[in-house]
MDTraj code that builds the backbone (N, CA, C; nanometers):
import mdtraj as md
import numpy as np

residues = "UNK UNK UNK UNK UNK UNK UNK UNK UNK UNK UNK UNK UNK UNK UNK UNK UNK UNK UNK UNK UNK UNK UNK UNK UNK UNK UNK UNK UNK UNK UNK UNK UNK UNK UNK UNK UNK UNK UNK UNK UNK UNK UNK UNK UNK UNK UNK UNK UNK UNK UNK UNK UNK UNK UNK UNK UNK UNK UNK UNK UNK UNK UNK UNK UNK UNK UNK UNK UNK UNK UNK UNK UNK UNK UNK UNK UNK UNK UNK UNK UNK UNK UNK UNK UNK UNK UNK UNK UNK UNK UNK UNK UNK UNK UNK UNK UNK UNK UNK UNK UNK UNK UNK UNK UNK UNK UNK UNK UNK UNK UNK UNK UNK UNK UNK UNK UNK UNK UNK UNK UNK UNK UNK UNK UNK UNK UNK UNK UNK UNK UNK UNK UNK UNK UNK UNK UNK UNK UNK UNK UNK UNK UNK UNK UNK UNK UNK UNK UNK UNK UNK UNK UNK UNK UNK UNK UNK UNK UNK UNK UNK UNK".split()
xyz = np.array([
    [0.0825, -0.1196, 0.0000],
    [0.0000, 0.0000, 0.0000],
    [0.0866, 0.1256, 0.0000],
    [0.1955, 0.1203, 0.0917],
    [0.2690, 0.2237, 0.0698],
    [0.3360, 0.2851, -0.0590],
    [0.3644, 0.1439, -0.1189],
    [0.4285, 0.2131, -0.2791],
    [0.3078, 0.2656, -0.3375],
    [0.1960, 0.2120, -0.3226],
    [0.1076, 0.3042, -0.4432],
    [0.0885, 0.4266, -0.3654],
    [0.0974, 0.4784, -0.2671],
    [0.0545, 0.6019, -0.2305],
    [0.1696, 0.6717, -0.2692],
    [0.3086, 0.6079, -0.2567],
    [0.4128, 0.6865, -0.3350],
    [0.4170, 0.7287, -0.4351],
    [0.3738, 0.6133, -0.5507],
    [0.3767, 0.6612, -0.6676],
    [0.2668, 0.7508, -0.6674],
    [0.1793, 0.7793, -0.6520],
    [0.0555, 0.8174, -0.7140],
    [0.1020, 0.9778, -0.6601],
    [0.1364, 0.9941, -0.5532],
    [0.1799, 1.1076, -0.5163],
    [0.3110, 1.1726, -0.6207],
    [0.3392, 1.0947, -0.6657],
    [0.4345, 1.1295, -0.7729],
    [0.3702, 1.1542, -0.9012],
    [0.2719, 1.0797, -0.9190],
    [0.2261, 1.1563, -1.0644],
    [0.1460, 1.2733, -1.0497],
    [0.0838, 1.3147, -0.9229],
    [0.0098, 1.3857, -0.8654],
    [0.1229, 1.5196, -0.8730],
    [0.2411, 1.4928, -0.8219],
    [0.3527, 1.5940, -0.8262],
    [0.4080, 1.6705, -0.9374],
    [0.3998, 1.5370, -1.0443],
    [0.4496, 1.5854, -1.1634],
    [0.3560, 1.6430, -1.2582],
    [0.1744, 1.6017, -1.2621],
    [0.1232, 1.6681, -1.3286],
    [0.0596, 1.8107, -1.2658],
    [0.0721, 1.8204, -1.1712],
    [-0.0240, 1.9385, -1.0543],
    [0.0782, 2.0237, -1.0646],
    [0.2114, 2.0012, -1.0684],
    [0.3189, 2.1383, -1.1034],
    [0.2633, 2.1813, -1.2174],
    [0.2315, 2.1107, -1.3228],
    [0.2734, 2.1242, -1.4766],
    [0.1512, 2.2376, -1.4919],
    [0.0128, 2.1482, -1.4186],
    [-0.0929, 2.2434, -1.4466],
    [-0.1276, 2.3796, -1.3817],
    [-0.0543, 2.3448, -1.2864],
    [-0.0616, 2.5229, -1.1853],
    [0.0257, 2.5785, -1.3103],
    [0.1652, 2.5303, -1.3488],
    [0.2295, 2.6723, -1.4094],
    [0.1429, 2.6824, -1.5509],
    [0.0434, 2.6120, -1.6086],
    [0.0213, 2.6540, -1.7565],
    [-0.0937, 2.7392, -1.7161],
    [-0.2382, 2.6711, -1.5986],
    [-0.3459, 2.7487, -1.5619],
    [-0.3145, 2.8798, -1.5022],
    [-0.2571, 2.8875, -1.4568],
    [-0.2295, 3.0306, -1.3406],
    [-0.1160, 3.1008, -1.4007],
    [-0.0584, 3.0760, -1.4883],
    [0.0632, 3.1327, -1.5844],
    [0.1319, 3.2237, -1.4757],
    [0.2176, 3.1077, -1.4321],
    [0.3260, 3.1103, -1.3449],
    [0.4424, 3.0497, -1.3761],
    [0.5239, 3.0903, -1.3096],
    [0.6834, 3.0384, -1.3998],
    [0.6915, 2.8670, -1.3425],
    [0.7359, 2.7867, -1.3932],
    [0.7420, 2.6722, -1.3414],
    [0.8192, 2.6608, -1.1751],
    [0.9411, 2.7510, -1.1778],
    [0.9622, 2.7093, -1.0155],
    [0.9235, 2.8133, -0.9601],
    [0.8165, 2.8831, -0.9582],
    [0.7170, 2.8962, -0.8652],
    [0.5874, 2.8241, -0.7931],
    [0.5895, 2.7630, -0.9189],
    [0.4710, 2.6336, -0.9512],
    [0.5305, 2.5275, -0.8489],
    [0.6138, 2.4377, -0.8254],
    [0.7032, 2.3370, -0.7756],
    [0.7681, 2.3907, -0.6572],
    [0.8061, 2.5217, -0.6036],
    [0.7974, 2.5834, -0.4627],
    [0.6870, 2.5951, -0.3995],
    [0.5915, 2.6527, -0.4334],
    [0.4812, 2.6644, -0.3970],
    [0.3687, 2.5331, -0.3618],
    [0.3586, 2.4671, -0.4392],
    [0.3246, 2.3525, -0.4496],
    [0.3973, 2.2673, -0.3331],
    [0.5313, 2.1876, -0.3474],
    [0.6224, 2.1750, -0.2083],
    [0.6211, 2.2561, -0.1464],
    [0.6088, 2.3441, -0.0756],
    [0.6348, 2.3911, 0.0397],
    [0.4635, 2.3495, 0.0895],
    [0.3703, 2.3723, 0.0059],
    [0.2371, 2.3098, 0.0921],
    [0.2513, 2.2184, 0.1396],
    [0.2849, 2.0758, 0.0302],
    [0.2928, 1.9529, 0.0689],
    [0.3818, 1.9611, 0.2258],
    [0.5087, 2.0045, 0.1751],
    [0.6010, 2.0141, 0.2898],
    [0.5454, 2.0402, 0.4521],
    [0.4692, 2.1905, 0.4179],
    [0.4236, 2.2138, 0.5864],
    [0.2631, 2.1603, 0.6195],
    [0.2355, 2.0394, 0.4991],
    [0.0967, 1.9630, 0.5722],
    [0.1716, 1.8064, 0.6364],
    [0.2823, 1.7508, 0.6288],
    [0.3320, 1.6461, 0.6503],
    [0.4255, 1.6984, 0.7512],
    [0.4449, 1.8494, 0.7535],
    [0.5314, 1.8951, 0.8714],
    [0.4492, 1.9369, 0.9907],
    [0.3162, 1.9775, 0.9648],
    [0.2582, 1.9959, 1.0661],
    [0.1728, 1.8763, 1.1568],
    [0.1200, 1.8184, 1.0655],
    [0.0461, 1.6635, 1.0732],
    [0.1018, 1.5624, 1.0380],
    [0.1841, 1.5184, 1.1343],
    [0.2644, 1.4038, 1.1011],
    [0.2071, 1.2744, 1.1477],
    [0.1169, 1.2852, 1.2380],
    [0.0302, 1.2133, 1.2229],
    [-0.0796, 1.1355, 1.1351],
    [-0.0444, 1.1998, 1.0358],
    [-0.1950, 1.1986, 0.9132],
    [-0.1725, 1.0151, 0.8731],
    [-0.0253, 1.0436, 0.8519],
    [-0.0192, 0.8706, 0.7617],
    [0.1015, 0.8332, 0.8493],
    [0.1114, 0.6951, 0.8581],
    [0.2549, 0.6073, 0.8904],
    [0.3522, 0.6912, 0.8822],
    [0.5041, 0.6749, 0.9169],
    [0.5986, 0.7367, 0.9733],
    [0.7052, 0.7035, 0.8217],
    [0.6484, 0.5990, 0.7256],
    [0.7484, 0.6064, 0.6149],
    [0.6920, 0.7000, 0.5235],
    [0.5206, 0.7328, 0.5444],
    [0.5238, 0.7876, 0.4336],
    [0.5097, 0.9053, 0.4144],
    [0.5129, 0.9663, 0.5825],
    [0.5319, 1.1018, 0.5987],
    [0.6798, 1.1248, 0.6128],
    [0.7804, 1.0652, 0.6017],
    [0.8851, 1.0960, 0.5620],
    [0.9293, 1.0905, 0.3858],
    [0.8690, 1.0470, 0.2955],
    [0.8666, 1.0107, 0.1736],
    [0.7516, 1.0829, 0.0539],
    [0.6761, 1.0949, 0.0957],
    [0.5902, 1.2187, 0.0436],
    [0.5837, 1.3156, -0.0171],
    [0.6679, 1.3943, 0.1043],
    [0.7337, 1.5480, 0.0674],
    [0.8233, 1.5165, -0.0443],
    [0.9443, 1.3965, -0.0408],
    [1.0835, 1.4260, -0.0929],
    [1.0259, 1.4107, -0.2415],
    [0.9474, 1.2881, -0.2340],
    [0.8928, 1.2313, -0.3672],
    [0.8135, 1.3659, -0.4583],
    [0.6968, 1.4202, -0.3731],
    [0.6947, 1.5226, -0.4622],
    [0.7521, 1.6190, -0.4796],
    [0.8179, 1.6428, -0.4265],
    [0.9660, 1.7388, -0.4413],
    [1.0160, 1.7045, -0.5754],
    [1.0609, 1.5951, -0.5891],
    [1.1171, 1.5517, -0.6897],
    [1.0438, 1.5319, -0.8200],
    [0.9141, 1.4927, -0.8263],
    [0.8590, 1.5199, -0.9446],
    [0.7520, 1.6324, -0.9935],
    [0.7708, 1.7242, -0.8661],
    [0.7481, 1.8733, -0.9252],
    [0.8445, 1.9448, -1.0124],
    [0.9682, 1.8666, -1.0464],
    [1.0940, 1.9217, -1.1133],
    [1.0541, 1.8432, -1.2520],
    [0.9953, 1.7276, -1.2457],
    [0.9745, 1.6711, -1.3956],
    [0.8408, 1.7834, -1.4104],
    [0.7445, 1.8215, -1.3689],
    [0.6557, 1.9237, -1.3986],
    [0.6784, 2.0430, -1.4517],
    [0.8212, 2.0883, -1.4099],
    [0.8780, 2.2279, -1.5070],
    [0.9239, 2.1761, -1.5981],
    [0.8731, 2.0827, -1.6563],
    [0.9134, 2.0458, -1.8629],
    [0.8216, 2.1472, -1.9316],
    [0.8862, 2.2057, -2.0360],
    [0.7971, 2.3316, -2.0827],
    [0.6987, 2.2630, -2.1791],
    [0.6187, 2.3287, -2.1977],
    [0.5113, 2.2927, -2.2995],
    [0.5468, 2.2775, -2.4211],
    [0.6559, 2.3588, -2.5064],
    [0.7072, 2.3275, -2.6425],
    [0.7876, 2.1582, -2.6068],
    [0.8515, 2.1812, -2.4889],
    [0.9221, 2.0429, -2.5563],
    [0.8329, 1.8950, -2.5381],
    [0.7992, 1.8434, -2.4123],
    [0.7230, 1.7462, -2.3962],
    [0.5993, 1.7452, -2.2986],
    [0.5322, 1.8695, -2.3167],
    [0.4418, 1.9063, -2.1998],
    [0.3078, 1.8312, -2.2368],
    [0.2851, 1.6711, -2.2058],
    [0.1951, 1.6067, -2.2131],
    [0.1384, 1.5518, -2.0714],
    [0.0446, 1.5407, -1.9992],
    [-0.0228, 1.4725, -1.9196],
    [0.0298, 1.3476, -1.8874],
    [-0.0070, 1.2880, -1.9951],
    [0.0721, 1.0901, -2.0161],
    [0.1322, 1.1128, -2.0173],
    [0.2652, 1.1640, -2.0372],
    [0.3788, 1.1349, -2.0694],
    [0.4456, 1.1843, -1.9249],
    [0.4048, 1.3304, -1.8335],
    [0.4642, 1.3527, -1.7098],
    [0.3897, 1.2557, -1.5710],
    [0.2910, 1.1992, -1.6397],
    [0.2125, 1.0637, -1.5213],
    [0.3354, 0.9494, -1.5374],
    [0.3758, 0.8796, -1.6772],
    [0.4498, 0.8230, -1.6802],
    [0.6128, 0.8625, -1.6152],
    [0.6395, 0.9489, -1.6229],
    [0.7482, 0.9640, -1.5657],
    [0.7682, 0.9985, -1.4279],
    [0.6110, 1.0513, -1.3890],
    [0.6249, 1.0524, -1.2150],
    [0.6243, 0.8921, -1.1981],
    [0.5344, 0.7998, -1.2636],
    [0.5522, 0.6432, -1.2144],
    [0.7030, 0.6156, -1.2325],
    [0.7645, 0.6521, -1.3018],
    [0.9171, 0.5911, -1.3227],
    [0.9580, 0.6013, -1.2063],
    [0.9984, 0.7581, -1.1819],
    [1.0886, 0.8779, -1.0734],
    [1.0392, 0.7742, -0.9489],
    [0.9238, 0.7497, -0.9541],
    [0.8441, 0.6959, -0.8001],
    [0.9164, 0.5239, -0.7491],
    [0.9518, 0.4983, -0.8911],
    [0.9370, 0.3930, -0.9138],
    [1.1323, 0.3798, -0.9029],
    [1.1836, 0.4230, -0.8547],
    [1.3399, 0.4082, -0.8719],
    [1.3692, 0.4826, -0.7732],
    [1.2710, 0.5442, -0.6997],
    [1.2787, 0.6558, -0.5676],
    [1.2923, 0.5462, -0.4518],
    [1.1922, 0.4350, -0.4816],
    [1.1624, 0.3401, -0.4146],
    [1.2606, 0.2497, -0.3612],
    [1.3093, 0.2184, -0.5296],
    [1.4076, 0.1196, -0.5046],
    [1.5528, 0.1561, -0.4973],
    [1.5703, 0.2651, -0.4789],
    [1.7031, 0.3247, -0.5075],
    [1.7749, 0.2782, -0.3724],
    [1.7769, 0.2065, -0.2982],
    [1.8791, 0.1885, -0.1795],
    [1.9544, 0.2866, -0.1264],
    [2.0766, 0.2702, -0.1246],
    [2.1561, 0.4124, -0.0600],
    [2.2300, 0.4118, -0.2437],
    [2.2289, 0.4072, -0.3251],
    [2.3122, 0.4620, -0.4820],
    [2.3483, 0.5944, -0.4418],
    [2.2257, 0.6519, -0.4257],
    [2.2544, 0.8362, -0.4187],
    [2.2465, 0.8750, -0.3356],
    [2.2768, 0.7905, -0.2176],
    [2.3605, 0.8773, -0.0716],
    [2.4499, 0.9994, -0.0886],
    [2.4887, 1.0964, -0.0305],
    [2.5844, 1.1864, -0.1145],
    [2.5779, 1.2507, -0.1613],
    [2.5197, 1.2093, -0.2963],
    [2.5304, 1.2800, -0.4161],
    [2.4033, 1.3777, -0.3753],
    [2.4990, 1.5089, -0.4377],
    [2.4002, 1.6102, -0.3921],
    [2.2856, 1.6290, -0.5486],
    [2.1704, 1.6603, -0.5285],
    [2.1142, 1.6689, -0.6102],
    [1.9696, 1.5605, -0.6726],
    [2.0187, 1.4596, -0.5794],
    [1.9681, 1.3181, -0.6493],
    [1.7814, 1.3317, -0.6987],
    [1.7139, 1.4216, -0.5592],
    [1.6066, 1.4449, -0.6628],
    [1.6127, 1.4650, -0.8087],
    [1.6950, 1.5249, -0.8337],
    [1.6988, 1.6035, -0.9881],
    [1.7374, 1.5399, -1.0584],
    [1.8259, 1.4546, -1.0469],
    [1.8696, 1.3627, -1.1123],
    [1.7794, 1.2572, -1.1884],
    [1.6760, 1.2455, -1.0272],
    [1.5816, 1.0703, -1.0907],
    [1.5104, 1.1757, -1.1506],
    [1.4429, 1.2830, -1.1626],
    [1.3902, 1.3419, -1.2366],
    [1.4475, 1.3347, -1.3483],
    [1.5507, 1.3841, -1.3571],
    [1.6349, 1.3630, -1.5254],
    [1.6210, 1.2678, -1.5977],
    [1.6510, 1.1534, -1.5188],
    [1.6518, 1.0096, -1.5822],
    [1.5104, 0.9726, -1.5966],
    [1.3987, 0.9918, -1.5464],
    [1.2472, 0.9373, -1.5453],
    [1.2289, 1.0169, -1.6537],
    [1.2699, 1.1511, -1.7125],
    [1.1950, 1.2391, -1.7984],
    [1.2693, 1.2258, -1.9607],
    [1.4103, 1.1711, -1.9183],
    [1.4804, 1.1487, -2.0354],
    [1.4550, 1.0519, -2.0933],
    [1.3965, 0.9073, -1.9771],
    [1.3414, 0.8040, -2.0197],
    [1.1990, 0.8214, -2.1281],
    [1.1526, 0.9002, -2.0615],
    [0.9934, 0.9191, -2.1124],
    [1.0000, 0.9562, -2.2920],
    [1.1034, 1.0589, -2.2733],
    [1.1173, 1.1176, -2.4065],
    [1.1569, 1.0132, -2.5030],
    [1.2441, 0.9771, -2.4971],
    [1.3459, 0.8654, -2.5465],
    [1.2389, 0.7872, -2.5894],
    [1.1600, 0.6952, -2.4862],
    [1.0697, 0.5801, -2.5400],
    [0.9388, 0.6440, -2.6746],
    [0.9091, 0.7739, -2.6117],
    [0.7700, 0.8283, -2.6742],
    [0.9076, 0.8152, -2.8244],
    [0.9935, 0.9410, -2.8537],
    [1.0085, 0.9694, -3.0049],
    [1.0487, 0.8321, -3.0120],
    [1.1284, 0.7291, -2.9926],
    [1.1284, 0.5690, -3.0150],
    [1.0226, 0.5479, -3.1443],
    [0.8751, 0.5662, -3.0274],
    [0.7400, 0.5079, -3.0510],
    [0.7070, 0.5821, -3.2059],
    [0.7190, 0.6985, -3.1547],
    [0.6905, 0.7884, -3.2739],
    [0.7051, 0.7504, -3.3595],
    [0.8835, 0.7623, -3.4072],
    [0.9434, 0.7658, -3.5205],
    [0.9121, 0.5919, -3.6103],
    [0.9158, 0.5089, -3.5745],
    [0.9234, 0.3744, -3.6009],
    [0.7190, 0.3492, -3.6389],
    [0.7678, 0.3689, -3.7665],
    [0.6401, 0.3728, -3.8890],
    [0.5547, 0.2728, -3.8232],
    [0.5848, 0.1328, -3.7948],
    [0.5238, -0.0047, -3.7824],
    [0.4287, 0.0026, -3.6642],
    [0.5045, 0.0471, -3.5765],
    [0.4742, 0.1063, -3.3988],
    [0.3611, 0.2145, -3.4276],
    [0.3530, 0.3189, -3.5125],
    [0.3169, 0.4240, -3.4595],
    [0.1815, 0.3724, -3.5551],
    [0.1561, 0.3169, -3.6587],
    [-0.0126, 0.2241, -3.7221],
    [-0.0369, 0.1788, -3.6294],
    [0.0207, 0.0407, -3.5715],
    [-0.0350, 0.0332, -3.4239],
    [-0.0949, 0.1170, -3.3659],
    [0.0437, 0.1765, -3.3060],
    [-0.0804, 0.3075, -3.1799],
    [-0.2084, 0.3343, -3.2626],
    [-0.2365, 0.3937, -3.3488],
    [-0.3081, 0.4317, -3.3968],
    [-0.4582, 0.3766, -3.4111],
    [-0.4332, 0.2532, -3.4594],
    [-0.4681, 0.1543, -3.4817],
    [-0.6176, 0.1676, -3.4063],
    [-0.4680, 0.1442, -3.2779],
    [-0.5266, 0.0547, -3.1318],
    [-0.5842, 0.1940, -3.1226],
    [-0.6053, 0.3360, -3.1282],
    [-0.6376, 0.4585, -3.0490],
    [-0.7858, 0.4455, -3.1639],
    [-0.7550, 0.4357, -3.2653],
    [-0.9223, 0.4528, -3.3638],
    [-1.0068, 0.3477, -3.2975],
    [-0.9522, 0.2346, -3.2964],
    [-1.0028, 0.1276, -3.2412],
    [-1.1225, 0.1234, -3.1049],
    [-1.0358, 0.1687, -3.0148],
    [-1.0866, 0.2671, -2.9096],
    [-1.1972, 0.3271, -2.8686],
    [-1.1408, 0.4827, -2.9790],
    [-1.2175, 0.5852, -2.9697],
    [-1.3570, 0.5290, -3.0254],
    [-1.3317, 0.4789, -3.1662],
    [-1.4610, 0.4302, -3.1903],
    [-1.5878, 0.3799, -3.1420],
    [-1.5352, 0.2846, -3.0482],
    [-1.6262, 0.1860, -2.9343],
    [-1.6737, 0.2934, -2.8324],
    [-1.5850, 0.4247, -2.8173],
    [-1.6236, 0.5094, -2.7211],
    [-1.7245, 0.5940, -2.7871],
    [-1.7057, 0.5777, -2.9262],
    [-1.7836, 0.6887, -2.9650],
    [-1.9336, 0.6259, -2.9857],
    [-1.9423, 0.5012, -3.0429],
    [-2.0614, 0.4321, -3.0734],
    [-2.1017, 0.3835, -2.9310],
    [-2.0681, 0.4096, -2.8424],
    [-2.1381, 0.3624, -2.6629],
    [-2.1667, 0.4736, -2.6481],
    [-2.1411, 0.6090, -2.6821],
    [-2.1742, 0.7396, -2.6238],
    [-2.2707, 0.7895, -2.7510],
    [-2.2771, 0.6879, -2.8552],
    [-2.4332, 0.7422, -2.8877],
    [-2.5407, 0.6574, -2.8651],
    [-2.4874, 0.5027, -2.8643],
    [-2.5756, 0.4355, -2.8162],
    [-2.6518, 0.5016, -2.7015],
    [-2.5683, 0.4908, -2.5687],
    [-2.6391, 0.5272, -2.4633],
    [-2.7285, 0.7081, -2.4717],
    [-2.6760, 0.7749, -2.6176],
    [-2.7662, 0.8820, -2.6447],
    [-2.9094, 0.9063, -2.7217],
    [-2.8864, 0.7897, -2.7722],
    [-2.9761, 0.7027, -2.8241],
    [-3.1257, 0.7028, -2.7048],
    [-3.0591, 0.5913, -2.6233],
    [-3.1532, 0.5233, -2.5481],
    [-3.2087, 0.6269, -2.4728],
    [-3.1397, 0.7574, -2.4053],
    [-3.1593, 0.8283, -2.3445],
    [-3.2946, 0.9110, -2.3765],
    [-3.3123, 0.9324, -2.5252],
    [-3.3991, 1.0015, -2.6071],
    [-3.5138, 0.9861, -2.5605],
    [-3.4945, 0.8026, -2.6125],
    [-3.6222, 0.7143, -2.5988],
    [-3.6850, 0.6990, -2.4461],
    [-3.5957, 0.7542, -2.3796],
    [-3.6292, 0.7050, -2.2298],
    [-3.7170, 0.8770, -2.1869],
    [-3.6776, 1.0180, -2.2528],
    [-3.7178, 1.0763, -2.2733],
    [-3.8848, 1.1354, -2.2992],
    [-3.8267, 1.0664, -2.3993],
    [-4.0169, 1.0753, -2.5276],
    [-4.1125, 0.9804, -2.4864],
])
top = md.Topology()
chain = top.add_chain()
for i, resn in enumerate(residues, 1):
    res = top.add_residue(resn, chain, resSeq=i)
    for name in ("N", "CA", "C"):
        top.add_atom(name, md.element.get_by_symbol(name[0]), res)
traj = md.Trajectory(xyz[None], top)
């Protein structure tokens, strides 16, 4: 239970920066200060709220993927794509043992690596013709069924109407 509240707090980190700085047109590390320092003084004041690992882990975690949230909008400012990389960041935050004892910086770092990952796999996906009919494919595929259930059920609605 604890890892999913980690992660989730991590994608929560990485997309809730992204959307304070585009909605409120704010600079990104105002967005990711502001943002942490809440988190910070609700786990600093109520430390009681949750278990003792995960009010120590919380803060750092979204700390850390409020920094994948200042990705600007020209380069990879997607939803999916900063959810996926808060699951990474969350996901190597976890397991990281003592590696980045020391090393100063290491939030920023797994940020680096979760966001460089993200990029890397998406243009991968992109570029590679075979892959990207797929996606596609699979996304018409989809949408379709979404679209013919959302008239079906507009359908019936009519009739339930009249």
């Amino acid at each position: 239970m604890n890892t999913f509240v980690i992660i989730i707090s991590g994608v929560i980190g990485a997309i809730l920066t992204f959307y304070v700085s585009r909605k409120f047109k704010q600079s990104a590390v105002r967005s990711s200060a502001l943002l942490s320092l809440v988190v910070g003084l609700v786990f600093y004041c109520f430390p009681e709220i949750l278990n003792p690992y995960l009010t120590k882990n919380i803060p750092m975690v979204f700390l850390g993927t409020s920094f994948i949230g200042m990705v600007s909008l020209e380069a990879y400012g997607n939803y999916l794509r900063l959810a996926l990389a808060g699951i990474i960041f969350s996901s190597i935050y976890i397991n990281k043992s003592h590696f980045f004892e020391g090393f100063g910086g290491a939030l920023g770092a797994l940020a680096f690596i979760s966001l460089l990952t993200i990029m890397g796999v998406s243009d991968f996906l992109l570029k590679n013709i075979k892959i990207k009919n797929s996606l596609l494919k699979i996304r018409k595929k989809f949408l379709n069924k979404k679209i013919n259930n959302n008239k079906s059920l507009q359908s019936s609605s009519k009739n339930l109407l009249s």
